[in-house]
Every structure is written in C-alpha cells, then in structure tokens.
TIBA-28547 format. One record per residue (C-alpha): residue in one letter; residue number from 0; x negated, y negated, z negated. Coordinates in steps of 0.1 Angstrom, whole numbers. Layout:
<atoms>
ATOM res   n     u     v     w
ATOM   a NUM     X     Y     Z
...
</atoms>
This chain:
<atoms>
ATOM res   n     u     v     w
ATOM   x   0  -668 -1505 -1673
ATOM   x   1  -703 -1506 -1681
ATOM   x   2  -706 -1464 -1680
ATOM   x   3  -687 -1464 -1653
ATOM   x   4  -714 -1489 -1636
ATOM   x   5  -746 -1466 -1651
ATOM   x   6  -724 -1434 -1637
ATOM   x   7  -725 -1451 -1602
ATOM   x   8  -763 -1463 -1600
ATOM   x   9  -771 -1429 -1610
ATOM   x  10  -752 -1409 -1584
ATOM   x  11  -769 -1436 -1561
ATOM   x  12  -800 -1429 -1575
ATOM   x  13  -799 -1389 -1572
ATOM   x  14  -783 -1392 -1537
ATOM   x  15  -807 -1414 -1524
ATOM   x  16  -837 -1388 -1539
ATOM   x  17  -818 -1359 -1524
ATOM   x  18  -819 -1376 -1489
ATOM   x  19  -861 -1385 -1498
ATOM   x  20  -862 -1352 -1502
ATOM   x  21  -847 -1337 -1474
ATOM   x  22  -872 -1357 -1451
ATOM   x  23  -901 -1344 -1475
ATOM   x  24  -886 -1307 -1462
ATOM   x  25  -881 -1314 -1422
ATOM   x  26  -906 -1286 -1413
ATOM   x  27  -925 -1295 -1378
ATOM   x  28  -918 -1270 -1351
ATOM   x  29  -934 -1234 -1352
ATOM   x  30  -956 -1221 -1321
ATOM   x  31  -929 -1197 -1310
ATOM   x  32  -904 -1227 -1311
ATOM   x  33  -928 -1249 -1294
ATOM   x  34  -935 -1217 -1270
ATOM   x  35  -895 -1215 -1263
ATOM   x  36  -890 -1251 -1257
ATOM   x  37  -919 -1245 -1230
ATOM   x  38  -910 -1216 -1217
ATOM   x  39  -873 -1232 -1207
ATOM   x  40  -891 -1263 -1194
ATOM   x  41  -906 -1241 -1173
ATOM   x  42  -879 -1221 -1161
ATOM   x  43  -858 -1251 -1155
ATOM   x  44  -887 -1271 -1133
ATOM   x  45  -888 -1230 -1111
ATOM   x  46  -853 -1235 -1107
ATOM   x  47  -855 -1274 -1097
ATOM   x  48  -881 -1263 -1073
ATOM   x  49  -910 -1275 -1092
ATOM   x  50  -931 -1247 -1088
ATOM   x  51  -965 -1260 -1095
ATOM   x  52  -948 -1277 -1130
ATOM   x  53  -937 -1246 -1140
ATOM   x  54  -969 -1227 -1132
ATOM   x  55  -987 -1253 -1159
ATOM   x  56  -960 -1249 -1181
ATOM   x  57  -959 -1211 -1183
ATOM   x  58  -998 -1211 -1185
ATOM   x  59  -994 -1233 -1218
ATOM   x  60  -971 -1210 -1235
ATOM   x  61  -996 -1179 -1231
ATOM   x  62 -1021 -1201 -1243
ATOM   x  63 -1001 -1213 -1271
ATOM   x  64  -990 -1176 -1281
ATOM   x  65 -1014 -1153 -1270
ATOM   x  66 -1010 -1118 -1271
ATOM   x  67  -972 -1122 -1285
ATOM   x  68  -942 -1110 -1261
ATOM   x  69  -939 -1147 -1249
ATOM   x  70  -977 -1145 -1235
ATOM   x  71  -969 -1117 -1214
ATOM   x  72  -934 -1133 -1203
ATOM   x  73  -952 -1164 -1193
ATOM   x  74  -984 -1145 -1174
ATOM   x  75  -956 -1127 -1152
ATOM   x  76  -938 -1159 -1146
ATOM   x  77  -967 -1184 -1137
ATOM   x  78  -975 -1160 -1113
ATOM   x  79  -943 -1156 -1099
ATOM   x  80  -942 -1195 -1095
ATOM   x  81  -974 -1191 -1077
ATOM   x  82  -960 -1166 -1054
ATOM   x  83  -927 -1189 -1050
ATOM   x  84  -948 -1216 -1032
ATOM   x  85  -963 -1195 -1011
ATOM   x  86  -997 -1198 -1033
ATOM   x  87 -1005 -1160 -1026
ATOM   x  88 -1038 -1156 -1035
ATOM   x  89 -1034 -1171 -1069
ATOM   x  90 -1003 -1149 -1072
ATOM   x  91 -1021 -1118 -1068
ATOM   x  92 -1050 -1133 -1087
ATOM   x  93 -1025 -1139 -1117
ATOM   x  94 -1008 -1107 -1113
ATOM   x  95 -1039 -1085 -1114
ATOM   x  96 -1048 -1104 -1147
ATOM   x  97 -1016 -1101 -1158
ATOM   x  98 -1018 -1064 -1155
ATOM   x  99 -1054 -1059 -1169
ATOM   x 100 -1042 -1080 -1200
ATOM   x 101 -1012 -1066 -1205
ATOM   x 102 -1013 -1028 -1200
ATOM   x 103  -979 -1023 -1220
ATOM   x 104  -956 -1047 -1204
ATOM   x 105  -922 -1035 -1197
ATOM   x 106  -923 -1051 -1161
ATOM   x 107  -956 -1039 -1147
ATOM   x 108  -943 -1024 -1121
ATOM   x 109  -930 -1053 -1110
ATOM   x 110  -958 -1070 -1113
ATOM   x 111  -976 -1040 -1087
ATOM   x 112  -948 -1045 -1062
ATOM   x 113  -953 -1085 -1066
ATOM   x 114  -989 -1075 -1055
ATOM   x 115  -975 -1059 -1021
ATOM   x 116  -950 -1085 -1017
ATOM   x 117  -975 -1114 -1017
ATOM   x 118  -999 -1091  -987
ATOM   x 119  -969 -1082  -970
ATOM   x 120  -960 -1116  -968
ATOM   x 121  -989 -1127  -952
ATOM   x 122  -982 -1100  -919
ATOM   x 123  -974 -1125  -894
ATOM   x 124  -979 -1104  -856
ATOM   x 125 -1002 -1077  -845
ATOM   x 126 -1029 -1103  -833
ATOM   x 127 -1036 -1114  -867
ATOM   x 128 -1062 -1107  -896
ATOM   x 129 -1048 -1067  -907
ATOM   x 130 -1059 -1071  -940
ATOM   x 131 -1026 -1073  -954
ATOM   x 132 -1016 -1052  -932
ATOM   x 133 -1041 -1022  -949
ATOM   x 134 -1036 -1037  -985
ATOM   x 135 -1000 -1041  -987
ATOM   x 136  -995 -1008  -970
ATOM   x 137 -1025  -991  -999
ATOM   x 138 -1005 -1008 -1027
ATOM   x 139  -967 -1001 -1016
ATOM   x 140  -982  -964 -1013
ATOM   x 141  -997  -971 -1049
ATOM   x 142  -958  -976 -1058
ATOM   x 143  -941  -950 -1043
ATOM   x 144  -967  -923 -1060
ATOM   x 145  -966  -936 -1096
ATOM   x 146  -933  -953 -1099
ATOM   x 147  -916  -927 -1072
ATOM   x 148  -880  -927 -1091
ATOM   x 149  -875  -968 -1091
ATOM   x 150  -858  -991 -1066
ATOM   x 151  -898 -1004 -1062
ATOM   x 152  -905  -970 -1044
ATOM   x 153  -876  -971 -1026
ATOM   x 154  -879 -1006 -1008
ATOM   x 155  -919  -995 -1005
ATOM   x 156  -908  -966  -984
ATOM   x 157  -888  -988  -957
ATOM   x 158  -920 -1014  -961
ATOM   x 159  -943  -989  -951
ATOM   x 160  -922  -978  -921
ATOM   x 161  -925 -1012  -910
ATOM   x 162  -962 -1017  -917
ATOM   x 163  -971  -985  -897
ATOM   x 164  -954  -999  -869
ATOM   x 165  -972 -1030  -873
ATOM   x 166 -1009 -1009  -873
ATOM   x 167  -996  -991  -841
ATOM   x 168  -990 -1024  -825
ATOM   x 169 -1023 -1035  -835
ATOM   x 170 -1037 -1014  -817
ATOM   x 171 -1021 -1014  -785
ATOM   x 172 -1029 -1051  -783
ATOM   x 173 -1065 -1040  -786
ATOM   x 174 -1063 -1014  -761
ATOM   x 175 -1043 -1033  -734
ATOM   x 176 -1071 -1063  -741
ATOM   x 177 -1101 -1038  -732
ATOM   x 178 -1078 -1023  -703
ATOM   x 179 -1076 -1058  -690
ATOM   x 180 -1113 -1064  -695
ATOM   x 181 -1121 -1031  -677
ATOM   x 182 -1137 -1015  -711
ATOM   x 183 -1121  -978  -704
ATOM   x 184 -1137  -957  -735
ATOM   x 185 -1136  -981  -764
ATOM   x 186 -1092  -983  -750
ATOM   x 187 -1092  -944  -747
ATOM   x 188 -1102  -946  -784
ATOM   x 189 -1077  -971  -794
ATOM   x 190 -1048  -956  -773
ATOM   x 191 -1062  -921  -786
ATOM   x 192 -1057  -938  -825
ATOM   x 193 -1021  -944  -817
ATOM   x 194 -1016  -909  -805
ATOM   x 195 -1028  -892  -834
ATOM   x 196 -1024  -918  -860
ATOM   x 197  -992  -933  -854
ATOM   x 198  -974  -905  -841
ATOM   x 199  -933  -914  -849
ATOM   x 200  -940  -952  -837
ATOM   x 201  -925  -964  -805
ATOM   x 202  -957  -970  -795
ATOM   x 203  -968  -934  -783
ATOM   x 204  -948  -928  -752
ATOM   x 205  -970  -963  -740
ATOM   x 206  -999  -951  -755
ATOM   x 207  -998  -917  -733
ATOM   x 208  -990  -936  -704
ATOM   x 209 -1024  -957  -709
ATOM   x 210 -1041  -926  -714
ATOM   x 211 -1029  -909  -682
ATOM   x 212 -1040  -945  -663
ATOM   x 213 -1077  -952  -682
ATOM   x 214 -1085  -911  -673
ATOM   x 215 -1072  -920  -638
ATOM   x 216 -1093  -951  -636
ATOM   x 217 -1124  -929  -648
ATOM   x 218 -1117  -903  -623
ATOM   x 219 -1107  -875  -648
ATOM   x 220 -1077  -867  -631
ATOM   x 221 -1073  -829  -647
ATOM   x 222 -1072  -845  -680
ATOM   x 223 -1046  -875  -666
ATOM   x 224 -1024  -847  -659
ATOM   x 225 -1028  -834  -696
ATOM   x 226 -1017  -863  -709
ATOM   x 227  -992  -867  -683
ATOM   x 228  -978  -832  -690
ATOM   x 229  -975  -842  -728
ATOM   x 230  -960  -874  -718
ATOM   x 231  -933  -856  -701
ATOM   x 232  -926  -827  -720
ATOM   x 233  -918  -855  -745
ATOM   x 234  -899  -888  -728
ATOM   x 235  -893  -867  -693
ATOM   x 236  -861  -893  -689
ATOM   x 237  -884  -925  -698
ATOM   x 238  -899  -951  -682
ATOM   x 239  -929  -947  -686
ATOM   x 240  -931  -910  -678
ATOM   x 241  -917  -923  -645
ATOM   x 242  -947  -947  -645
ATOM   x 243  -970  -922  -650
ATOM   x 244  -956  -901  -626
ATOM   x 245  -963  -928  -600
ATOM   x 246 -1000  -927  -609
ATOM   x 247 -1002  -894  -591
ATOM   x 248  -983  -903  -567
ATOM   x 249  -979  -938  -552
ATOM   x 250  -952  -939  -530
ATOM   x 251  -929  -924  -558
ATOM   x 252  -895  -943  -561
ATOM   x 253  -872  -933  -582
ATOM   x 254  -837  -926  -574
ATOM   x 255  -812  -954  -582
ATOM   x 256  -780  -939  -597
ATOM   x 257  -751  -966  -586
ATOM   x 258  -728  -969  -612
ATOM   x 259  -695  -986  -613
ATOM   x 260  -694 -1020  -622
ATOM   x 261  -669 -1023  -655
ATOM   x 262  -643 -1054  -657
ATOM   x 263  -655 -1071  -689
ATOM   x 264  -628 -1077  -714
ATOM   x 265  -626 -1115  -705
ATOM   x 266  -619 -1103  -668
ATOM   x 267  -595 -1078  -677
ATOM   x 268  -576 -1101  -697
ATOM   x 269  -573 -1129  -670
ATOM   x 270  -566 -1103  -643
ATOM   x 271  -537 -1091  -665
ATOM   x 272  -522 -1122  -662
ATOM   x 273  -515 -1125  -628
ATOM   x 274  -504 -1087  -624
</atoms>
C-alpha cells in the first residue's frame, strides 16, 4: 500500500511538472501571426463598412512586416479602403507609394487602374474642374499601352470613349457661354477645338452649326457657307444642317412629312374587344 501511495505522488508529481512545463513552452505570437490576425481584422472592419478602421489596420501590418508579401498586401488594401470612402486623394496618394515601394507586386496594374478609377470618379458634368477629366484619360491611356492584353485595358478603352465625350462637351459649354456673351473668336476657337479634336463625338454636327452662325455673325459669309457645305455633306438629313440652312435663308421652313398615326398596343387591344 505504501508503494502504491509513493507510485501515485510521483505520477502527480511528474504530471504536474509536465503541465509547468508546457506553460514555460507557450511561445508569444510571431510578427507574421500578429500581421495575419491584423490583416483579417482589417478585412473584416472593410467588409462591415468600417473603412477608415481598416485603413489603420492595414497601415499596421506594413509597418509591422515591412518589406515581406504581407506589407505589399496591406499597402494595396489601405489604399483601397481609402478609395472605398470616397477618400480619393489619399487613395491615389497611397497607390503611387504603393507602386514606388513596391515595383514587383503581382497587382500593380491594378493598382495603375485604381489610379484612373479614383480621377474618373471625380468627373461629375462638363461645367466642372477637367482635371480629372485630363488625368484619368493620361492614366487609362497609360493602361491600355503597357498592360494592352488585360481586362484593365479593355475597360480603359470604353473609359476613354466616355472621357472624350466629356472634353467635347466641355467645350461646347465654353463656346455657347462666349456665344451668349457675344465673344465670337475666343467661341470660333473652342467650336474649332471640337471640330478637329473631337471628331467622332456627337458634338461636331453642333459644333459646325456654331461655326456657320459665329462666321455669320462676323460677316464672313463665304467661309459660313464652307462650314455649312461640310456640315451638309456630313448630317444633310439633321437638324442642325436644317438650322444652318436657315441662316442663309430666313424664311426657310421645312417640309412636314405627315405620317400616320399608329394605334398603340393598349388601343389595339381594347379596340379588339368590341370588334
């Protein structure tokens, strides 16, 4: 009985050092753990919404692991939580850094369309500041010459479209306010821009028609009737050919075609009822 009591205090004994030991061998986190637990507390506040926590958090893992794959993860994403609350300028701020720090990341290109994005973004109407009109348009262009074979370049392409449409609106505005304001040459040079500039826009058969009126207004009628000979060897069947037409000659109506009136499909229906 009395081994069997010095075999039990013993296995107590070496039981109770194993489990001393064990706490002597709990290890504290490494910096790429702590990094990962970060990095998901970040990613989890983006998805809650919190972008401004996630920004911080993001920041702290590329301070905590700097120059590892995690750094560069995190760069990418605190600016993308900048550019998620509509924080733009620190977006593109974080994103240029990003790129100078990290030549070699895998998602630059990304990171140069994120750049466009955040000026593209910023295009609210023709009236506005065309700065990001100019620099989204330079850096989609940027895109679509180095990274031509990606799905970057090919979204840049419709971008652009849109952009150029948005300079040719710009300025029209401009012209039409110096038209209104009597101000014939500096609108002859803006309407002249649009010509020559922006070219496939919907903006040009207007712009011709402004030309053929500001050369009207300034008595140059032979070159008027240039620019309303291009006009109509263009849009002949437009409107504002037709309008143009009537500068030379003021009592011009046009002919109204009468066409039958269709029975909408609502109509039809009813009438069908009582036939």
């Amino acid at each position: 009985m009395f081994k069997n009591l010095i075999t039990t205090i013993l296995l107590f004994s070496l039981l109770l050092s194993c489990s001393k030991n064990k706490e002597l061998v709990i290890a504290e986190p490494t910096e790429e753990e702590k990094s990962i637990t970060l990095y998901d507390e970040a990613v989890k506040a983006l998805k809650d919404g919190d972008a401004f926590y996630a920004g911080k958090k993001f920041k702290e893992v590329e301070i905590l692991m700097p120059q590892s794959e995690w750094a560069a993860k995190a760069s990418l994403m605190s600016a993308y939580a900048d550019y998620s609350r509509n924080a733009y300028a620190s977006a593109v701020f974080g994103l240029e850094r990003h790129i100078n720090n990290y030549p070699a990341d895998r998602n630059i290109t990304y990171a140069h369309y994120l750049i466009a994005i955040c000026y593209y973004e910023q295009i609210l109407d023709e009236k506005k500041d065309l700065q990001p009109l100019l620099k989204a348009k330079e850096k989609f262009e940027f895109i679509m010459q180095n990274y031509p074979d990606t799905d970057y370049a090919t979204d840049a392409r419709f971008k652009i479209d849109l952009i150029v449409d948005q300079l040719a609106a710009k300025e029209m505005s401009i012209a039409r306010f110096y038209m209104r304001t009597k101000k014939w040459i500096p609108a002859l040079n803006r309407l002249k821009t649009v010509v020559n500039e922006y070219e496939k826009t919907v903006f040009v058969e207007e712009a011709l028609h402004r030309i053929v009126e500001v050369y009207y207004k300034l008595g140059l009628i032979e070159e008027a009737k240039q620019a309303a000979s291009i006009l109509g060897y263009n849009y002949k069947s437009g409107e504002w050919y037709k309008k143009s037409y009537k500068v030379f000659n003021k009592n011009y109506k046009p002919k109204k075609i009468k066409k039958k009136k269709e029975m909408g499909l609502i109509r039809k229906k009813i009438k069908s009822l009582f036939d």
